[in-house]
N, CA, C and O atoms as a MOPAC input file, in Angstrom:
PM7 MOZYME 1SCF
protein

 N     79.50000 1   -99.68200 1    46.01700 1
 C     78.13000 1  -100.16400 1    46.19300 1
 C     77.19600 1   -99.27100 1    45.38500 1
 O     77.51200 1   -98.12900 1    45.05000 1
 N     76.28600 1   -99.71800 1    45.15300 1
 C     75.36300 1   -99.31400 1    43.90200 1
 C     74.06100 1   -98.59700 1    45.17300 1
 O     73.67200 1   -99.07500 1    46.23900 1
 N     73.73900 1   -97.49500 1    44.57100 1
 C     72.07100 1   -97.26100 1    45.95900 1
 C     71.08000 1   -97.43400 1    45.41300 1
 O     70.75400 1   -96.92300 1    44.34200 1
 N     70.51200 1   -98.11100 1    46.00900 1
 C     69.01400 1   -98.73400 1    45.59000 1
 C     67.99000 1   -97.27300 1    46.14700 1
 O     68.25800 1   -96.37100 1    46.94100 1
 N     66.60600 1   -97.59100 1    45.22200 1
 C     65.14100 1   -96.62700 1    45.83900 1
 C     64.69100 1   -97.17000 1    46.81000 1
 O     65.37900 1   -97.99700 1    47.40800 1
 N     63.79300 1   -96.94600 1    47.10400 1
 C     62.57800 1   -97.57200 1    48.20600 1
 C     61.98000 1   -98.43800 1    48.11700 1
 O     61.16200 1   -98.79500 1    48.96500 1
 N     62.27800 1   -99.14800 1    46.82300 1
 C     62.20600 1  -100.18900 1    46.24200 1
 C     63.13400 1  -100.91400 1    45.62400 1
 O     63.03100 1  -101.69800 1    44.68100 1
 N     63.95000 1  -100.61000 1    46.18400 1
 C     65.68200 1  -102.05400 1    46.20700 1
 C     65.61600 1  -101.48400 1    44.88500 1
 O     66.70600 1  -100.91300 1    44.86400 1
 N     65.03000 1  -101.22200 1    43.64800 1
 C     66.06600 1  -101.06800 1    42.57500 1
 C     67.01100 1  -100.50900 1    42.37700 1
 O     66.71000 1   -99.39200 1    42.79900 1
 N     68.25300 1  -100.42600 1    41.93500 1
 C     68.77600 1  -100.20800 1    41.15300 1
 C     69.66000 1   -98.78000 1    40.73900 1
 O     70.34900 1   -98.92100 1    39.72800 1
 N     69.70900 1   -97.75600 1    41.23600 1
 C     69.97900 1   -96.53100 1    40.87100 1
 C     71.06700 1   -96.48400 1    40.29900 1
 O     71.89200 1   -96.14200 1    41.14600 1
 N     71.68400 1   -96.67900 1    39.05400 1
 C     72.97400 1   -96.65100 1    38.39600 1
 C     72.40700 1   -95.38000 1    37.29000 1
 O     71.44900 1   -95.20800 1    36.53600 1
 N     74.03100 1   -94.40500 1    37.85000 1
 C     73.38500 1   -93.46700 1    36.71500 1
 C     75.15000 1   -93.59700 1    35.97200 1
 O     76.12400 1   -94.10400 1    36.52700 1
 N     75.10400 1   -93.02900 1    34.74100 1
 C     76.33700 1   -93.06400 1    33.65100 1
 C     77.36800 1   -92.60900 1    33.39100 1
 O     77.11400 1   -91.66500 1    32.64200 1
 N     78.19500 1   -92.66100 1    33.50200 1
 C     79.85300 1   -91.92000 1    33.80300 1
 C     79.31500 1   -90.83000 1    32.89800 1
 O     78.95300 1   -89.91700 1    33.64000 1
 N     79.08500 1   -90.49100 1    31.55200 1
 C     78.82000 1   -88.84400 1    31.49900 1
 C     77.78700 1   -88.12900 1    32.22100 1
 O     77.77600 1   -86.91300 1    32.41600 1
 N     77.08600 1   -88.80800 1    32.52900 1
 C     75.91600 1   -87.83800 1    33.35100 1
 C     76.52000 1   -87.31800 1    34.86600 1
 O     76.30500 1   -86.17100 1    35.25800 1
 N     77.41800 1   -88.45300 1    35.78200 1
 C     78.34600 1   -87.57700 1    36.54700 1
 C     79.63900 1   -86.63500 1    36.13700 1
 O     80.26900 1   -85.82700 1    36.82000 1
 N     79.77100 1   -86.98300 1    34.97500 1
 C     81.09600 1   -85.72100 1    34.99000 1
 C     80.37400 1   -84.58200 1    34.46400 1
 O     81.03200 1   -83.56100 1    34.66800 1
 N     79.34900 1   -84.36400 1    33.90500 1
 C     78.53000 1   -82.96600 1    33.10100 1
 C     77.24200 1   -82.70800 1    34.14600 1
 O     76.54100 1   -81.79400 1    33.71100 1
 N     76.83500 1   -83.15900 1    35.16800 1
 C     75.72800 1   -83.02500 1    36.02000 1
 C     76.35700 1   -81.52800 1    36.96600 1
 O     77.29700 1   -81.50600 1    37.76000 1
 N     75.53800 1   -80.47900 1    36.57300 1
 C     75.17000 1   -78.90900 1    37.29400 1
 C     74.97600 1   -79.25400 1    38.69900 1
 O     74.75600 1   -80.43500 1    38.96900 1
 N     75.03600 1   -78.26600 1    39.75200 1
 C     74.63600 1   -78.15900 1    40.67500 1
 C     73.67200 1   -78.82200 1    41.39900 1
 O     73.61000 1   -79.64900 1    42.30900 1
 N     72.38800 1   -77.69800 1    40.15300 1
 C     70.81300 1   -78.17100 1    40.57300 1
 C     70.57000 1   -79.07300 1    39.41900 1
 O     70.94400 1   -78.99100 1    38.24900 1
 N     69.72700 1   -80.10500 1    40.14800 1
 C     69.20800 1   -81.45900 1    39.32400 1
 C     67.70700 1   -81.00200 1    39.67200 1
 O     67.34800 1   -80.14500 1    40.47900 1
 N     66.99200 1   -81.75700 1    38.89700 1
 C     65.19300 1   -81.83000 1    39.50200 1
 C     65.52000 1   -82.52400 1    39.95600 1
 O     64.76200 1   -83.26900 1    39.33500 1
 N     66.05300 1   -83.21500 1    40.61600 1
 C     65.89400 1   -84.18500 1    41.61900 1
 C     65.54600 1   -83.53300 1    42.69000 1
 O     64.54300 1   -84.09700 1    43.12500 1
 N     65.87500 1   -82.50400 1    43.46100 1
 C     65.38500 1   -82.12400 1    44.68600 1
 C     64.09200 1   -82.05400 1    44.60300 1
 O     63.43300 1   -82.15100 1    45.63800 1
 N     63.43600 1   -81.86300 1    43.30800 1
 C     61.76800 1   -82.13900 1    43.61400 1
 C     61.12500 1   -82.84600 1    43.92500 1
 O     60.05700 1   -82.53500 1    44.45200 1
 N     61.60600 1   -84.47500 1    43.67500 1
 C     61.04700 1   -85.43900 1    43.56200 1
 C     60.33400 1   -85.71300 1    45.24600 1
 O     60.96700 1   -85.83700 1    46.29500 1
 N     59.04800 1   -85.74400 1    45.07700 1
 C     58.09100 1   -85.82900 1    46.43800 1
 C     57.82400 1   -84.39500 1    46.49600 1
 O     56.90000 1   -84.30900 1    47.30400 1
 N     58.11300 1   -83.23700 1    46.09500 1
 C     57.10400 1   -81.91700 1    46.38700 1
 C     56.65300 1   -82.25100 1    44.89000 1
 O     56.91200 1   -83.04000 1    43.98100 1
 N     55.82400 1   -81.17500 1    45.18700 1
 C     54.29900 1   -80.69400 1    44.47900 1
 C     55.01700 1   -79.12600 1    43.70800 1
 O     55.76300 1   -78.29800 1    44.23100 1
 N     54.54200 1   -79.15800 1    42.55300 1
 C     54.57500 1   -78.26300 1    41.55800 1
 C     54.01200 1   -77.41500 1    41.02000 1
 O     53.01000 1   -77.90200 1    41.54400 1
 N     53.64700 1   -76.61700 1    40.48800 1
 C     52.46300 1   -75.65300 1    39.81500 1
 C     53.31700 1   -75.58600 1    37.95500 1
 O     54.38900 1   -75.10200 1    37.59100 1
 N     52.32500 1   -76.24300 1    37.26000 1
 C     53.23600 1   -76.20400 1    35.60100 1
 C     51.61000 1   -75.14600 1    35.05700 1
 O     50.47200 1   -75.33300 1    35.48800 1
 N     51.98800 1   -74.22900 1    34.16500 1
 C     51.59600 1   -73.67900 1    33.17000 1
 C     51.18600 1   -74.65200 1    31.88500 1
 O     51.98100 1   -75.26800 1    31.17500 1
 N     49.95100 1   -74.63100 1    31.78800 1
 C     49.77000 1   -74.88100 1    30.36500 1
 C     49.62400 1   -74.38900 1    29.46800 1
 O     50.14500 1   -73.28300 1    29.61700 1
 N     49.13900 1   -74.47700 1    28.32800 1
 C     49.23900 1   -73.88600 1    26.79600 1
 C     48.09800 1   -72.94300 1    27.03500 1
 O     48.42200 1   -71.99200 1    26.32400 1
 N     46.95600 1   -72.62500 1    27.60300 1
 C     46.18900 1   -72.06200 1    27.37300 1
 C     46.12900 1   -71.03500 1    29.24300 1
 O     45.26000 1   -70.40900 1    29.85000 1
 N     47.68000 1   -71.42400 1    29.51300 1
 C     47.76900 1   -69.96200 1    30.70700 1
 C     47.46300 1   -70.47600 1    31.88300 1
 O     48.04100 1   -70.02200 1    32.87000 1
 N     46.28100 1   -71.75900 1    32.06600 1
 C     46.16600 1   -72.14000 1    33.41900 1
 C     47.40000 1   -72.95100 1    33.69600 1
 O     48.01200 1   -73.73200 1    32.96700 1
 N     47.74900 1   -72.31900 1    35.73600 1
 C     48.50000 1   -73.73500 1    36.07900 1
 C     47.82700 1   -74.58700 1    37.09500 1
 O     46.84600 1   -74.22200 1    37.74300 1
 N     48.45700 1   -75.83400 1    37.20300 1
 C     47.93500 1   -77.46200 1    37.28800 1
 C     48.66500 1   -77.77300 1    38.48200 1
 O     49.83300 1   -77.75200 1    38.09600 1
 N     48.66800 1   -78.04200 1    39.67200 1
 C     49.73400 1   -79.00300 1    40.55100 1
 C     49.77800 1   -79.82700 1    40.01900 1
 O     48.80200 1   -80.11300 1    39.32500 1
 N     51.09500 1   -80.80300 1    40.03600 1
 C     51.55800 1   -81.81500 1    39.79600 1
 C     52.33000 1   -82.10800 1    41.02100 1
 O     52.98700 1   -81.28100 1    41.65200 1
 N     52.21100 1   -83.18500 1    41.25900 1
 C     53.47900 1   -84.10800 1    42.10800 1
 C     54.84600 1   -84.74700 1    41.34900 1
 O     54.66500 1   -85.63200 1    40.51300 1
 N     55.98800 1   -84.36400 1    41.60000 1
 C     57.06500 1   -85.11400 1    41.07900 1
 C     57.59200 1   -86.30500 1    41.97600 1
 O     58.19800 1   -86.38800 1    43.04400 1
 N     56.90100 1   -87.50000 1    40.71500 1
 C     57.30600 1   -89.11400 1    41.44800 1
 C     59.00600 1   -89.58800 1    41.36200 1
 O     59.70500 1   -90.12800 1    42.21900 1
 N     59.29800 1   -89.19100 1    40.10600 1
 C     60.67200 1   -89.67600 1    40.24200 1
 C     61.36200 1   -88.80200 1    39.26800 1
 O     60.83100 1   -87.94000 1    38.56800 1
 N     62.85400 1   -89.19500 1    39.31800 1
 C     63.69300 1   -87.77100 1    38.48500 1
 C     64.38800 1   -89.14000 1    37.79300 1
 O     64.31600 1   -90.28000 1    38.25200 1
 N     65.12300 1   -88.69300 1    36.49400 1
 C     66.11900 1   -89.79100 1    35.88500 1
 C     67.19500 1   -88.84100 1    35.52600 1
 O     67.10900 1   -87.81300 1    34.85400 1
 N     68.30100 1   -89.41300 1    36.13700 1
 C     69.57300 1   -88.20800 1    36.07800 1
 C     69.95200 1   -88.45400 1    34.61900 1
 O     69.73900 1   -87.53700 1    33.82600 1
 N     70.41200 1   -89.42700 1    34.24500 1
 C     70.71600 1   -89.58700 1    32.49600 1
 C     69.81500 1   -89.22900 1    31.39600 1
 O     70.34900 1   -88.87200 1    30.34500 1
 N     68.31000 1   -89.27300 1    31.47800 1
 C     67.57900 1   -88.65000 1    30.68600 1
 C     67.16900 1   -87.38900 1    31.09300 1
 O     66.50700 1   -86.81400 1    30.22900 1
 N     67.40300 1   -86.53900 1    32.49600 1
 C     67.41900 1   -85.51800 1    32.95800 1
 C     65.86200 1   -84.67100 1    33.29100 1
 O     65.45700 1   -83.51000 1    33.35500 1
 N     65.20800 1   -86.36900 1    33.48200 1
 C     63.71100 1   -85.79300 1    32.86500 1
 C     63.46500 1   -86.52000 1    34.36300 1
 O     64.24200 1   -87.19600 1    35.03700 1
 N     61.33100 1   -85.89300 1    34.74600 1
 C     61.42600 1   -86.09900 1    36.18200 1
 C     59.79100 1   -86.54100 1    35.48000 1
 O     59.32500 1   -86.09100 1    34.43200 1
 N     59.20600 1   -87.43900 1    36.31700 1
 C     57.83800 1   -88.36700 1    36.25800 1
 C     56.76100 1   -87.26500 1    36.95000 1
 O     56.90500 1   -86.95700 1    38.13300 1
 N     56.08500 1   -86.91100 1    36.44600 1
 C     54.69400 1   -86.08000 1    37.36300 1
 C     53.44700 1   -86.26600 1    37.10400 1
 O     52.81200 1   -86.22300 1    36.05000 1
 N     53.15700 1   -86.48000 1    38.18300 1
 C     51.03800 1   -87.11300 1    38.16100 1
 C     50.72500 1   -85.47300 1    38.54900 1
 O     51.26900 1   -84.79600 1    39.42100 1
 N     49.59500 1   -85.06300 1    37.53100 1
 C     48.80200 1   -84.03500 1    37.83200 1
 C     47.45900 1   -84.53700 1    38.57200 1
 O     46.76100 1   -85.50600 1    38.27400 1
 N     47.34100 1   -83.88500 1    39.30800 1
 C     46.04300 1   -84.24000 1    40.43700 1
 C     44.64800 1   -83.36900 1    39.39800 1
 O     43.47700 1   -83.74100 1    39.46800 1
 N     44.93500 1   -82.65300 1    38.84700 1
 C     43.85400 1   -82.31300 1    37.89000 1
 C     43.30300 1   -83.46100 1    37.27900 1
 O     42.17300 1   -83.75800 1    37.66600 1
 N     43.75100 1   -84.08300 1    36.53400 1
 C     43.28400 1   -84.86900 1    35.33700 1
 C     43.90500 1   -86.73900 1    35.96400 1
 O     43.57600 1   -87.64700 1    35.20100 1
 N     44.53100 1   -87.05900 1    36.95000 1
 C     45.21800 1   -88.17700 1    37.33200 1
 C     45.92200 1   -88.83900 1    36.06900 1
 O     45.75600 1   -90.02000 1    35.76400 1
 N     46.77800 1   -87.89400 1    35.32400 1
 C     47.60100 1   -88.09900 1    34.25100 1
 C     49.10600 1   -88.14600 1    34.53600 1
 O     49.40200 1   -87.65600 1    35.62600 1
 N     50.26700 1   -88.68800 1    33.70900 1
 C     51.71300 1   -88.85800 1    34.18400 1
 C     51.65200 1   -88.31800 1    32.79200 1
 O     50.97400 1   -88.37800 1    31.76600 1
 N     52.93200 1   -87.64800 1    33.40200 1
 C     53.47300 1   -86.63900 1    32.35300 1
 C     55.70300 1   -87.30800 1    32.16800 1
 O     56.40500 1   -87.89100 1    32.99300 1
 N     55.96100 1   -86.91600 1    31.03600 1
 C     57.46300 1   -86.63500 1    31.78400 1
 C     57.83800 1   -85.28600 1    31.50100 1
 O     57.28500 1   -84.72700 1    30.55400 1
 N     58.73200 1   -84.64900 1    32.20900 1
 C     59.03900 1   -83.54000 1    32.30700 1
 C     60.16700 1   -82.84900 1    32.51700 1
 O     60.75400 1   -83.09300 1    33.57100 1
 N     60.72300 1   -81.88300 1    31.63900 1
 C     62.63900 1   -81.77100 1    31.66200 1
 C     62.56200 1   -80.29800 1    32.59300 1
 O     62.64100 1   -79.25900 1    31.93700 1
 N     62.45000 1   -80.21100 1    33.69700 1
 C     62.65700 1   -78.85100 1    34.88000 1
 C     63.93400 1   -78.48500 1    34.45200 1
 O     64.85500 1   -79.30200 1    34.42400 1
 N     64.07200 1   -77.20200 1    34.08200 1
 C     65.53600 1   -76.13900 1    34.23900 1
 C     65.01900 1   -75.62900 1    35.64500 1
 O     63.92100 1   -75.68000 1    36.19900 1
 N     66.29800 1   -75.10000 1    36.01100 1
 C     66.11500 1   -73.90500 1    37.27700 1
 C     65.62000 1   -72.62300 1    37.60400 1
 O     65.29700 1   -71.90700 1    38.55200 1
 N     65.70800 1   -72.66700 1    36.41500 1
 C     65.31400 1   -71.18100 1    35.52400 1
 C     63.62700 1   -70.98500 1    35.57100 1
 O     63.25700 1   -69.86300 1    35.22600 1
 N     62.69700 1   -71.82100 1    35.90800 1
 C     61.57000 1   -72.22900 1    36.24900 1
 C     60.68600 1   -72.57200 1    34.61700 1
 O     59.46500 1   -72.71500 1    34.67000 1
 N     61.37300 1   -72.67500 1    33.31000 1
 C     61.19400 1   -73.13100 1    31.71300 1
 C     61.33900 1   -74.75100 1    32.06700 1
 O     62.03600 1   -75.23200 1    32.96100 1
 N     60.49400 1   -75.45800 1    31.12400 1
 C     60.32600 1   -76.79400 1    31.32000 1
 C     60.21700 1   -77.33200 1    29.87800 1
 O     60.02600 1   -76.53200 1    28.96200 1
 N     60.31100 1   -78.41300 1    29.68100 1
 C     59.65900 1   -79.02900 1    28.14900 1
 C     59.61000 1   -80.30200 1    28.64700 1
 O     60.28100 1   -80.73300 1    29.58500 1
 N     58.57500 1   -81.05500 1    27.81700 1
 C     58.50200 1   -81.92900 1    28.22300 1
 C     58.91100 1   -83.13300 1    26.80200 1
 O     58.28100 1   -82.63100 1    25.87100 1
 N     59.49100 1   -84.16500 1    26.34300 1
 C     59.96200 1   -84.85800 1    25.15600 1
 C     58.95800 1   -84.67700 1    24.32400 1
 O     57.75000 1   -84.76800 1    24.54100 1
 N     59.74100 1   -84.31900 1    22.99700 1
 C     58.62500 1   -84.04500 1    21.75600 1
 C     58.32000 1   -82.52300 1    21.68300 1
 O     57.95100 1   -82.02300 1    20.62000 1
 N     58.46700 1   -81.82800 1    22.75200 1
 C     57.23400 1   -80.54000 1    22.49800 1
 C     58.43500 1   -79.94700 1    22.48600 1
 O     59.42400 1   -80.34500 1    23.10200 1
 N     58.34300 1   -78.68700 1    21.56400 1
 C     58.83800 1   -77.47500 1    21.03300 1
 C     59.14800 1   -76.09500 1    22.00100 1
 O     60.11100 1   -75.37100 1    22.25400 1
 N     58.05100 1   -76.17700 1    22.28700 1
 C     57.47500 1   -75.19700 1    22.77200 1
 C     57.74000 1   -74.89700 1    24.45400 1
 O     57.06200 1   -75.60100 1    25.20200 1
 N     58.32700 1   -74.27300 1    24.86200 1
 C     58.56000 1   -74.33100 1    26.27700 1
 C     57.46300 1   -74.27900 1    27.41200 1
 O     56.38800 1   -73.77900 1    27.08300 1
 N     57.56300 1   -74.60600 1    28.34000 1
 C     56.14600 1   -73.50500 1    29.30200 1
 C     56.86300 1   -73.25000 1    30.76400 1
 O     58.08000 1   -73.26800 1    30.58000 1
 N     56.59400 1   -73.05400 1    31.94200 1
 C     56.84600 1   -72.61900 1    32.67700 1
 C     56.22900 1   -73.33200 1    34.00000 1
 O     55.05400 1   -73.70100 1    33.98800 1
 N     57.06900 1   -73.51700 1    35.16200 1
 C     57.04800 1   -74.11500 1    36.17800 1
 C     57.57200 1   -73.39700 1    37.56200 1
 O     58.45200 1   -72.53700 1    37.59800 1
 N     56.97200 1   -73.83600 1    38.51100 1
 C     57.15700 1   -73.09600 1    39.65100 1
 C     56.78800 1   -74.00500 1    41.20100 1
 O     55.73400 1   -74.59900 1    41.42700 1
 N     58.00600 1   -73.89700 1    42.15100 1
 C     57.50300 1   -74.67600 1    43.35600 1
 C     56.35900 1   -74.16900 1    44.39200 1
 O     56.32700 1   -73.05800 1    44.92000 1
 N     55.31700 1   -75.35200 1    44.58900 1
 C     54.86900 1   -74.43200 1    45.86700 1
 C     55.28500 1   -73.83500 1    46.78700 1
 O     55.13100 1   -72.61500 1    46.83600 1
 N     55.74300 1   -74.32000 1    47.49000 1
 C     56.77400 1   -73.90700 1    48.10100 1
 C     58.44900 1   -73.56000 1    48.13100 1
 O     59.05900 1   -74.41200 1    47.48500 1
 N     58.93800 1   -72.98900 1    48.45600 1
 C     60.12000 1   -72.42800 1    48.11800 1
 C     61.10300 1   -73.52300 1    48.32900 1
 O     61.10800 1   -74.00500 1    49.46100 1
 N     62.06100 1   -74.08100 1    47.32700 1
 C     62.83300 1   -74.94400 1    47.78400 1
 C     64.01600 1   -74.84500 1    48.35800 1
 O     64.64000 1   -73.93700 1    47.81000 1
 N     64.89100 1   -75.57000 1    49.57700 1
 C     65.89300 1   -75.09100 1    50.31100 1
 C     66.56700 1   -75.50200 1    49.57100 1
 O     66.25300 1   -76.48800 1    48.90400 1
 N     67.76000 1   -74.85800 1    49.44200 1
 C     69.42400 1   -74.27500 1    48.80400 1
 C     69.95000 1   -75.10100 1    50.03600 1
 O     69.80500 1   -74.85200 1    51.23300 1
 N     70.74800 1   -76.39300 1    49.28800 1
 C     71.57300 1   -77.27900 1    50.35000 1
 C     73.15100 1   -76.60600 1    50.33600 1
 O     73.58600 1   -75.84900 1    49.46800 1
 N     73.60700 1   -76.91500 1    51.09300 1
 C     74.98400 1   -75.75300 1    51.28600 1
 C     75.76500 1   -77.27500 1    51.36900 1
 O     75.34100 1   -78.32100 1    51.86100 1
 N     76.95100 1   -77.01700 1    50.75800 1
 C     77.79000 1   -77.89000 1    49.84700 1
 C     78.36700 1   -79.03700 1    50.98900 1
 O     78.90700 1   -80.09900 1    50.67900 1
 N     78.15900 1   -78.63800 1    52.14600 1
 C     78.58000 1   -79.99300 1    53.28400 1
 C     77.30600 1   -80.82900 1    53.56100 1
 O     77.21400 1   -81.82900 1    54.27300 1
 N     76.37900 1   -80.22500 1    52.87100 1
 C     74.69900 1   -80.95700 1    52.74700 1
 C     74.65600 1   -82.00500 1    51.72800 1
 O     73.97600 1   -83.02100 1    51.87300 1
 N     75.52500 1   -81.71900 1    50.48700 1
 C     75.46500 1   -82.39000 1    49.56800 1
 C     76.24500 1   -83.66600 1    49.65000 1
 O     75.91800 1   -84.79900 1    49.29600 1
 N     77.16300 1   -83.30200 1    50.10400 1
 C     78.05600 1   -84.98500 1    50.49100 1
 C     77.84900 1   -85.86200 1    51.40300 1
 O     78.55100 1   -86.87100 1    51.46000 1

């Protein structure tokens, strides 16, 4: 069976993205709130709306400016977002819980 969102679509992700998919995904963000660095040093909350496991990239509305961004989260708290070069830096408001491996299944 295929798992649908909260909206019956669809969630099919791609036989390489499950055999090469790490631990941590941004997906655990998706619904908390973020703090991203911009180019000129300030950071911005953002909300993360949705994550895409095959493009590895996660949807975020900044409440600053009511803009959507996409956005590639490492764990490492370094981000890029498609197109840009240049890295910047990201951080949870809150601390996110570490699911322990009988959490995950």
């Amino acid at each position: 069976k295929v798992p649908t969102n909260s909206r019956g679509q669809r969630n099919i992700r791609c036989k390489f993205c499950l055999e090469h998919q790490s631990d941590w995904t941004a997906a655990v963000l998706v619904g908390k709130t973020v703090h991203i660095q911009w180019e000129d040093g300030r950071w911005f909350s953002a909300k993360v709306l949705s994550y895409n496991n095959c493009l590895n990239t996660s949807l975020v509305h900044y409440n600053y400016d009511n803009k959507r961004e996409k956005v590639q989260f490492l764990e490492s708290g370094i981000a890029f977002t498609p197109g840009q070069l240049e890295p910047f830096k990201w951080k949870p408001v809150k601390p996110l819980k570490r699911r322990s491996p009988e959490e995950a299944q």
